[in-house]
N, CA, C and O atoms as a GROMACS GRO file, in nm:
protein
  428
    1UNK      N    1  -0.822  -1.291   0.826
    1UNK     CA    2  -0.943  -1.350   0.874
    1UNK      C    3  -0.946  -1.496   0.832
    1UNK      O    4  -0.905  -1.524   0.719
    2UNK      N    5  -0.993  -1.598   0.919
    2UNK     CA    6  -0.980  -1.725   0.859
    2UNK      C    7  -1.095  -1.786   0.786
    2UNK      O    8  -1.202  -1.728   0.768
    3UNK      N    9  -1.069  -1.893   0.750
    3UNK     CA   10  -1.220  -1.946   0.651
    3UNK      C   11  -1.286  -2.010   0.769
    3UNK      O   12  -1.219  -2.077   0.848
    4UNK      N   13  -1.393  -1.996   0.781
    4UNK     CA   14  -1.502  -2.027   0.818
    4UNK      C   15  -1.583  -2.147   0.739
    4UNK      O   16  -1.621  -2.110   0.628
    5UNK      N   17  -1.624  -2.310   0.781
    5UNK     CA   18  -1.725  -2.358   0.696
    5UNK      C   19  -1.823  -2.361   0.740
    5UNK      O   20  -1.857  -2.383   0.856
    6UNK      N   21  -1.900  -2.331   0.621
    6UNK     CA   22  -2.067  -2.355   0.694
    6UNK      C   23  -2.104  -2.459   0.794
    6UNK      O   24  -2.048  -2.562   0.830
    7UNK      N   25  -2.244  -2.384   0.837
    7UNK     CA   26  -2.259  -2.503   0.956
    7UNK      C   27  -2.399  -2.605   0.880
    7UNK      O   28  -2.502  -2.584   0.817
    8UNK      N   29  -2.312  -2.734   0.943
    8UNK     CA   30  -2.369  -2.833   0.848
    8UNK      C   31  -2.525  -2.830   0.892
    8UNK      O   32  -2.564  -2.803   1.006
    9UNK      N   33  -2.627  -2.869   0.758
    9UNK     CA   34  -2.750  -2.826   0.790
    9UNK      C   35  -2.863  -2.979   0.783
    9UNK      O   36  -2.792  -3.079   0.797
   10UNK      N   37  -2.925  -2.994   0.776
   10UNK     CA   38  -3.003  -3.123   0.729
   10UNK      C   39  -3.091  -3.075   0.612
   10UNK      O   40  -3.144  -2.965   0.596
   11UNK      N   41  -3.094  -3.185   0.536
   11UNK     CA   42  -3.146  -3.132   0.439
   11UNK      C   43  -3.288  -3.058   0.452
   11UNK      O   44  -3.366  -3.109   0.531
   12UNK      N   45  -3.323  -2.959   0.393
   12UNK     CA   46  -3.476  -2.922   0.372
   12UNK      C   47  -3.473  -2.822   0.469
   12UNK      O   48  -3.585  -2.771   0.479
   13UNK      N   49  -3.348  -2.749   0.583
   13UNK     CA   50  -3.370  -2.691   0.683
   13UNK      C   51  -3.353  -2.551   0.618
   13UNK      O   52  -3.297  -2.473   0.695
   14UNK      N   53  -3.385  -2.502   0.505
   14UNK     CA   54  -3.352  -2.395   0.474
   14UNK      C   55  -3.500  -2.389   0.391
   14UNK      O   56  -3.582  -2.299   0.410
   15UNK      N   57  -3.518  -2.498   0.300
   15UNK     CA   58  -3.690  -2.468   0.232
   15UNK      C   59  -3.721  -2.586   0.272
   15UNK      O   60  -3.686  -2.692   0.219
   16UNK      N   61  -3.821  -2.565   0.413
   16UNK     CA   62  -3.856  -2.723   0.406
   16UNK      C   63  -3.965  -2.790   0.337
   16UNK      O   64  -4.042  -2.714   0.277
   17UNK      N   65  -3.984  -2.879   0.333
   17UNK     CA   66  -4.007  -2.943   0.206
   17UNK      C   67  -4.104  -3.077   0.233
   17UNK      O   68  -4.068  -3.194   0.252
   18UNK      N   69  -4.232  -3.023   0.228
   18UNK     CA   70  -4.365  -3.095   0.236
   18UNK      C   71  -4.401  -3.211   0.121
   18UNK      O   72  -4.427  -3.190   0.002
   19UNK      N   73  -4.393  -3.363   0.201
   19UNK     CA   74  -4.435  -3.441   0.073
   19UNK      C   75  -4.544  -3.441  -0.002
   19UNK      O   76  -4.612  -3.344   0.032
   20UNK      N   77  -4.590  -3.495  -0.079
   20UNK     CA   78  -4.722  -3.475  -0.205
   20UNK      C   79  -4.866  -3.495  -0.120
   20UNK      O   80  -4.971  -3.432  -0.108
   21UNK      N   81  -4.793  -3.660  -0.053
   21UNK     CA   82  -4.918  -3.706   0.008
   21UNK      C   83  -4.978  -3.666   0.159
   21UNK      O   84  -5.088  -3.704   0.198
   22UNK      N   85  -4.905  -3.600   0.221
   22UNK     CA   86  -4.934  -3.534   0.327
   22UNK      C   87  -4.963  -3.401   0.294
   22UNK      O   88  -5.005  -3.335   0.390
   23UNK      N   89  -4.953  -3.346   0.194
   23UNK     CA   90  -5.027  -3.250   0.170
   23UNK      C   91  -5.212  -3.228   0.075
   23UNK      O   92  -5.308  -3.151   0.077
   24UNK      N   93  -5.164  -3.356   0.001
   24UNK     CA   94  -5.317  -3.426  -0.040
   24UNK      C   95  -5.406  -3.433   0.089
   24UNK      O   96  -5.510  -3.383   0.131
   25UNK      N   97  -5.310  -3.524   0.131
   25UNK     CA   98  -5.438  -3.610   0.299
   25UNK      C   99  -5.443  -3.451   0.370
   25UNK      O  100  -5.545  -3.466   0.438
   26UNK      N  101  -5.416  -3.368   0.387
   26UNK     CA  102  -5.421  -3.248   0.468
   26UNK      C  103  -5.548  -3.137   0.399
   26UNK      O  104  -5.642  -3.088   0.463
   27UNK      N  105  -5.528  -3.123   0.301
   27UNK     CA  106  -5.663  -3.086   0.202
   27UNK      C  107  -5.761  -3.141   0.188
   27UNK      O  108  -5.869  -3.082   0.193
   28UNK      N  109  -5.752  -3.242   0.172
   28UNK     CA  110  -5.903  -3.326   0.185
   28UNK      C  111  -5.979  -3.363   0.322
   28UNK      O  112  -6.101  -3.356   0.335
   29UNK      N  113  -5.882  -3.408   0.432
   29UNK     CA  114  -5.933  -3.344   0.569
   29UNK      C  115  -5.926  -3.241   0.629
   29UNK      O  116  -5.967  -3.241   0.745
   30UNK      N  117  -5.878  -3.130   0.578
   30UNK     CA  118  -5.902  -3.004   0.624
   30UNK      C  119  -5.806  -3.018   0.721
   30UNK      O  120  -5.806  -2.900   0.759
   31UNK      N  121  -5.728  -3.069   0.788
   31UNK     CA  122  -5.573  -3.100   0.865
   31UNK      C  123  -5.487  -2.968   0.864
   31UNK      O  124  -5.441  -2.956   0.751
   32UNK      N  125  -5.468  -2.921   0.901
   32UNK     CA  126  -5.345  -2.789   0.900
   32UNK      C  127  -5.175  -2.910   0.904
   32UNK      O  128  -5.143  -3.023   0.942
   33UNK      N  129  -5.123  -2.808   0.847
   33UNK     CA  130  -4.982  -2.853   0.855
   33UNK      C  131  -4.907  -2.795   0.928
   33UNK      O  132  -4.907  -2.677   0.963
   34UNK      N  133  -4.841  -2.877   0.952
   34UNK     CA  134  -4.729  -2.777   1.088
   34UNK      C  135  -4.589  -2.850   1.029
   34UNK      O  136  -4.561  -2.963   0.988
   35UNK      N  137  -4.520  -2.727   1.047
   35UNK     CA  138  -4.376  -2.723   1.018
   35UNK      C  139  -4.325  -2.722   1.089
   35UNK      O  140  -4.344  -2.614   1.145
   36UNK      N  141  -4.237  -2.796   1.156
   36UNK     CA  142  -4.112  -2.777   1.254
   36UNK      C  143  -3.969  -2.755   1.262
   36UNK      O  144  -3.882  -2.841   1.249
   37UNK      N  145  -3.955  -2.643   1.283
   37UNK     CA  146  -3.801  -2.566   1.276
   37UNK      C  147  -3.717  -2.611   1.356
   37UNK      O  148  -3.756  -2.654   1.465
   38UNK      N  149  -3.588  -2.612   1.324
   38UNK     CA  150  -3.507  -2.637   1.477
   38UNK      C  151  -3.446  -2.521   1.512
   38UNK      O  152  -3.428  -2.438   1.423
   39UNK      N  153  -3.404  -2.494   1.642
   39UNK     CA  154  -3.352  -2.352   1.638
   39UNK      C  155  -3.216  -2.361   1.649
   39UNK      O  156  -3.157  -2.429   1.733
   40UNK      N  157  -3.160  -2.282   1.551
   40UNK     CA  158  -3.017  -2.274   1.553
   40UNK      C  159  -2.954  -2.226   1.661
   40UNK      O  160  -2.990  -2.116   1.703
   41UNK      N  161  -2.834  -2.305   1.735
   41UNK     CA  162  -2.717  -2.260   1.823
   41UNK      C  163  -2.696  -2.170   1.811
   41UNK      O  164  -2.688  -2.141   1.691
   42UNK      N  165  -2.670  -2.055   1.906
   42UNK     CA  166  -2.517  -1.983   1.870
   42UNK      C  167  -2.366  -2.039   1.880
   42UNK      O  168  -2.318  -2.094   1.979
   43UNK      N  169  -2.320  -2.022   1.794
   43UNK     CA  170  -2.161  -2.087   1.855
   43UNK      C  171  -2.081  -1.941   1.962
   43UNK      O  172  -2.107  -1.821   1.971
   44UNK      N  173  -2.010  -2.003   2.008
   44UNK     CA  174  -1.901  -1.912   2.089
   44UNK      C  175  -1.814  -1.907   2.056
   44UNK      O  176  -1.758  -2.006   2.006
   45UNK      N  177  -1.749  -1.772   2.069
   45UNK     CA  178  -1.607  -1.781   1.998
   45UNK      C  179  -1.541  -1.823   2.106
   45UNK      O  180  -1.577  -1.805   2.223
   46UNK      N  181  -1.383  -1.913   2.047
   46UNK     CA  182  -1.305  -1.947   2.164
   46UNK      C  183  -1.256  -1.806   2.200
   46UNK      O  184  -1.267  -1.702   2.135
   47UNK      N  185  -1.182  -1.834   2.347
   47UNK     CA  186  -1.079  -1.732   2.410
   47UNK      C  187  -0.983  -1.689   2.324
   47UNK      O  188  -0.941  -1.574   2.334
   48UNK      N  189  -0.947  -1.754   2.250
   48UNK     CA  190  -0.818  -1.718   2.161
   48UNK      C  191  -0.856  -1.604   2.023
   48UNK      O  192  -0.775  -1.527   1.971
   49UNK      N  193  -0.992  -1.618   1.988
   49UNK     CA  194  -1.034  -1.520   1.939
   49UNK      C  195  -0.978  -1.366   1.986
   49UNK      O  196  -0.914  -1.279   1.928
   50UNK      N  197  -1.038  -1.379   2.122
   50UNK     CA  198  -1.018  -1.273   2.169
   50UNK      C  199  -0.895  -1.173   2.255
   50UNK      O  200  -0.893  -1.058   2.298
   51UNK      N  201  -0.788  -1.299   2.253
   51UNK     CA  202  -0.638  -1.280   2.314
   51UNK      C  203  -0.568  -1.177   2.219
   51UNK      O  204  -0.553  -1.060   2.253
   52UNK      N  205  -0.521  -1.234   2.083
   52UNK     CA  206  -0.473  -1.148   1.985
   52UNK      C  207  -0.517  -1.044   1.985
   52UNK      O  208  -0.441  -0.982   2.060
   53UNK      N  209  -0.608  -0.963   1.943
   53UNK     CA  210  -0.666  -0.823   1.927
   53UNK      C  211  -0.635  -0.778   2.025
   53UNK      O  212  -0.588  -0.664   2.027
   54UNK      N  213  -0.652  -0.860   2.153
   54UNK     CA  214  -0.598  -0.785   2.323
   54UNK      C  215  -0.478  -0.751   2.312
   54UNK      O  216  -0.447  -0.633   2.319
   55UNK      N  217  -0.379  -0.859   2.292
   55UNK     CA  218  -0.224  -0.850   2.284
   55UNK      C  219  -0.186  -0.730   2.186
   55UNK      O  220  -0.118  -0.639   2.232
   56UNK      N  221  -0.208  -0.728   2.109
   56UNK     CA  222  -0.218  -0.622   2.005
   56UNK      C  223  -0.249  -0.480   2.027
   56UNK      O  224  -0.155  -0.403   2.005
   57UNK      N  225  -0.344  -0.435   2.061
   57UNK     CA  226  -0.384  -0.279   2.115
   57UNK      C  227  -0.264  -0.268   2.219
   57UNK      O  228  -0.181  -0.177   2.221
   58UNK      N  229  -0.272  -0.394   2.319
   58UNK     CA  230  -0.145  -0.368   2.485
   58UNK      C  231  -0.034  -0.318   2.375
   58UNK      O  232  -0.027  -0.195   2.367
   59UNK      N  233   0.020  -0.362   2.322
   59UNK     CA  234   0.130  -0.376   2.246
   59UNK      C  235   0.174  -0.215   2.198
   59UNK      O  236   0.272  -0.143   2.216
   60UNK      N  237   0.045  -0.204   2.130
   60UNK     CA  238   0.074  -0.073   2.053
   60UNK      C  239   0.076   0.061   2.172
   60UNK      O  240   0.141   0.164   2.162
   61UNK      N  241  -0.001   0.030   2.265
   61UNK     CA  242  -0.030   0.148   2.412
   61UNK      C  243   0.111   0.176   2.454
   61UNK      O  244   0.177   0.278   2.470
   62UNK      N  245   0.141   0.009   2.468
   62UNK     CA  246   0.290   0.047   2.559
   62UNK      C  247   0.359   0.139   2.486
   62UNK      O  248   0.378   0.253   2.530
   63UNK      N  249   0.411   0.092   2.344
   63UNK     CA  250   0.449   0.120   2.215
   63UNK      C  251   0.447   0.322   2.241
   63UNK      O  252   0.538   0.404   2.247
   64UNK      N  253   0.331   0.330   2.246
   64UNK     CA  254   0.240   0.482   2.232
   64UNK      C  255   0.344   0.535   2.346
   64UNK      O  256   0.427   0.618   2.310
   65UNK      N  257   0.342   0.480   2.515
   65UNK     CA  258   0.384   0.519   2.617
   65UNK      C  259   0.532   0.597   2.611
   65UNK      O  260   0.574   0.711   2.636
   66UNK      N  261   0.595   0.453   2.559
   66UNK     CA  262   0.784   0.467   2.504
   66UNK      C  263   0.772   0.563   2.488
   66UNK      O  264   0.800   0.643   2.578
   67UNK      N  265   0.724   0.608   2.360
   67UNK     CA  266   0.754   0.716   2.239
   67UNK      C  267   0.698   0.859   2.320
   67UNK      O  268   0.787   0.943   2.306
   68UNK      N  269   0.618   0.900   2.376
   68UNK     CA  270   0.588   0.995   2.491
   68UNK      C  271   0.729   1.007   2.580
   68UNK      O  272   0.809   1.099   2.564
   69UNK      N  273   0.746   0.902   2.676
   69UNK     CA  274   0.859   0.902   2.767
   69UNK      C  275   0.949   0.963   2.673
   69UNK      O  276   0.980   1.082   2.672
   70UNK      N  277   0.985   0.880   2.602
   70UNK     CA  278   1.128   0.944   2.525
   70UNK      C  279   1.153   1.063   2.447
   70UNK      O  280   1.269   1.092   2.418
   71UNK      N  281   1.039   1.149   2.402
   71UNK     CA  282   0.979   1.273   2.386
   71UNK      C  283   1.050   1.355   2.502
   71UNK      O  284   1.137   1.441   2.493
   72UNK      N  285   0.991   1.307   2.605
   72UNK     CA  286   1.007   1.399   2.703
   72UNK      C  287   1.164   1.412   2.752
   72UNK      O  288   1.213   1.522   2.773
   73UNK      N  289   1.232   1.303   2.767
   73UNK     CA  290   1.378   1.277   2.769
   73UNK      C  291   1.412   1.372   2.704
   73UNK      O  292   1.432   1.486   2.748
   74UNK      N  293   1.422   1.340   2.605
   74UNK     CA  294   1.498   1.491   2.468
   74UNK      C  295   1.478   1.598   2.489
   74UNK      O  296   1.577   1.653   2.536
   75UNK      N  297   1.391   1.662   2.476
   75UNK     CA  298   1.319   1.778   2.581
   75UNK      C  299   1.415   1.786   2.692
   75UNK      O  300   1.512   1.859   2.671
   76UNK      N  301   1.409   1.730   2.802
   76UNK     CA  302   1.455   1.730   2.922
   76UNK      C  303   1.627   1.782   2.894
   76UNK      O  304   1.675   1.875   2.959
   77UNK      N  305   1.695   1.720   2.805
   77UNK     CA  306   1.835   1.723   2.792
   77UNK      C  307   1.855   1.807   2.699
   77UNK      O  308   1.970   1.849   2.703
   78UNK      N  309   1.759   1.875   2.572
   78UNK     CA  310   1.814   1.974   2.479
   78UNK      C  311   1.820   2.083   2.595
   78UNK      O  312   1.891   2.182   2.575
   79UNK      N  313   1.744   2.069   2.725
   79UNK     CA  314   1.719   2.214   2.819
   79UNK      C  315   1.828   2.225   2.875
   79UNK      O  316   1.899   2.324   2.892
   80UNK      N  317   1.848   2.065   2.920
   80UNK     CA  318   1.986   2.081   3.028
   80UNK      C  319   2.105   2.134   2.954
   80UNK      O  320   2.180   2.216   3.008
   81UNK      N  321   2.128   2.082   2.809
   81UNK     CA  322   2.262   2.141   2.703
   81UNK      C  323   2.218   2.263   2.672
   81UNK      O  324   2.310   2.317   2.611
   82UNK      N  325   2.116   2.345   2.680
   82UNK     CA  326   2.131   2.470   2.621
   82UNK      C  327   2.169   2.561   2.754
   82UNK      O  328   2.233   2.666   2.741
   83UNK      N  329   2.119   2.509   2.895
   83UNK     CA  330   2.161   2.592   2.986
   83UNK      C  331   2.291   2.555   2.990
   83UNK      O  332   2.353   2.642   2.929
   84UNK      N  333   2.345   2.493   3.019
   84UNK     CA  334   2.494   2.462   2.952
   84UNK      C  335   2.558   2.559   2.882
   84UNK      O  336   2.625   2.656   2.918
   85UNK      N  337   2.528   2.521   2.788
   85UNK     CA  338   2.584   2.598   2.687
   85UNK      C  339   2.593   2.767   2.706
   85UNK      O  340   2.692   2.840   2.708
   86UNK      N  341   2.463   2.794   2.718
   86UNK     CA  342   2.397   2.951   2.772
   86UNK      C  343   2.557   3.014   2.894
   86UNK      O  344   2.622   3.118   2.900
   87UNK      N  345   2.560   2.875   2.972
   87UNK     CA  346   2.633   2.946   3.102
   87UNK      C  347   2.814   2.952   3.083
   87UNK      O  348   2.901   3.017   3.141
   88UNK      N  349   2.816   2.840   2.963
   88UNK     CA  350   2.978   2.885   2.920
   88UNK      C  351   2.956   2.977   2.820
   88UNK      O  352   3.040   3.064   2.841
   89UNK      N  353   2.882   3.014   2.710
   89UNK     CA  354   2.903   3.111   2.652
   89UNK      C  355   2.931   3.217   2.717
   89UNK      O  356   3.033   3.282   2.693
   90UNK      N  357   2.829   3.257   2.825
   90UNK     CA  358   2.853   3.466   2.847
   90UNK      C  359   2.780   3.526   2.782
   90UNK      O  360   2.730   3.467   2.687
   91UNK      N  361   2.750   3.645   2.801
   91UNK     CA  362   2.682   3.749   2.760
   91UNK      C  363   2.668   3.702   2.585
   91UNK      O  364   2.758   3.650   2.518
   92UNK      N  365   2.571   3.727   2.552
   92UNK     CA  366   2.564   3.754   2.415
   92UNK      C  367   2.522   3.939   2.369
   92UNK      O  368   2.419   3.996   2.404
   93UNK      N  369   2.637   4.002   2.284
   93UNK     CA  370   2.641   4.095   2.237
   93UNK      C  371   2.590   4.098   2.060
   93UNK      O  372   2.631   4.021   1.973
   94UNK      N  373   2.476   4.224   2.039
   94UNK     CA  374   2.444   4.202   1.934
   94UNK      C  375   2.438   4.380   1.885
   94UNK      O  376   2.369   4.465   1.942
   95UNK      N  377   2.510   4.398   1.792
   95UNK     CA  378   2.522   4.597   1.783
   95UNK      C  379   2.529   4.683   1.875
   95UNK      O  380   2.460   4.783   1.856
   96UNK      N  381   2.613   4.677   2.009
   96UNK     CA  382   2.594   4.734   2.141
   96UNK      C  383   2.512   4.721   2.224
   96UNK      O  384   2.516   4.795   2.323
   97UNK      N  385   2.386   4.599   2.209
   97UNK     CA  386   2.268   4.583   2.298
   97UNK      C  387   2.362   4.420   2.359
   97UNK      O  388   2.410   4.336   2.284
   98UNK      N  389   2.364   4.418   2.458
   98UNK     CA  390   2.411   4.277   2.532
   98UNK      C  391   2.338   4.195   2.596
   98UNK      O  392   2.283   4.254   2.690
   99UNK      N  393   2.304   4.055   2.588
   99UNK     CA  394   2.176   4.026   2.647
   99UNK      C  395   2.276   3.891   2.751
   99UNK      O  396   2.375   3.828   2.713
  100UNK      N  397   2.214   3.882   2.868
  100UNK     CA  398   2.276   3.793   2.931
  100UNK      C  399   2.178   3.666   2.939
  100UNK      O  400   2.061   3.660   2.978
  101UNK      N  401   2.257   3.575   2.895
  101UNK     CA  402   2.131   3.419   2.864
  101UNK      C  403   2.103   3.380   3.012
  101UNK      O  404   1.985   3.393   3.045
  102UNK      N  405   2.189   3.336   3.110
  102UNK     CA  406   2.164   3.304   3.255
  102UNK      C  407   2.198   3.441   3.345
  102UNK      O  408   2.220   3.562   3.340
  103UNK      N  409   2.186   3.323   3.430
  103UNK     CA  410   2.198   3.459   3.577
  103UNK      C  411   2.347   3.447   3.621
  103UNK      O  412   2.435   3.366   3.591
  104UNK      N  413   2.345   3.559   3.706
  104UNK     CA  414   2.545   3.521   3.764
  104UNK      C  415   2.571   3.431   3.871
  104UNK      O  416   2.463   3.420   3.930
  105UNK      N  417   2.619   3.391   3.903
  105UNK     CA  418   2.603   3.325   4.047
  105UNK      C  419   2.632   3.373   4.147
  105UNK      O  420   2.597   3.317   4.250
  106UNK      N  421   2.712   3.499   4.152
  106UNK     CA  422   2.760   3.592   4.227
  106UNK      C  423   2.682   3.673   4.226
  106UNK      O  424   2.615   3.670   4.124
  107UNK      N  425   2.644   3.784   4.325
  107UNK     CA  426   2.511   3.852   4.366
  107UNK      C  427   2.611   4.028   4.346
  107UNK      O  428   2.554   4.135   4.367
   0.00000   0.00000   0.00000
């Protein structure tokens, strides 16, 4: 996060700050005082604020996407090598029970 400096103020804009004699002359004529505030800006953040954090989430989504796709790849090819495999092995025999992993191709 970066440093931030305050925003420059004029003096008295935080307690403002009534002289002696305008507050004498205001009491003795019965005068009300009025204070005048200024109203603070908002600032805007620049665009660039808001680029990074963008670039960043994109980044990590795509990131997220890859790692799915390529999930599925592996998957895809442990299936294709085990039918493979399944169809050069042959029958698998286990204590006289024989189980056939694929089908024959011959009917």
């Amino acid at each position: 996060m970066r440093h931030r400096e305050p925003p420059q103020t004029a003096p008295g804009f935080l307690a403002p700050h009534i002289p002696a004699d305008a507050y004498r002359r205001a009491q003795t004529n019965g005068q009300p005082i009025i204070v005048v505030h200024p109203v603070p800006v908002a600032s805007r953040r620049p665009a660039g604020a808001y680029l990074i954090p963008l670039v960043v989430v994109t980044a990590g989504g795509i990131g997220a996407m890859g790692l799915v796709v390529f999930f599925l790849a592996l998957l895809d090819i442990a299936a294709h090598t085990a039918t493979v495999v399944a169809g050069a092995a042959g029958p698998i025999g286990v204590g006289g029970i024989t189980f056939k992993l694929t089908r024959s191709k011959s009917k």
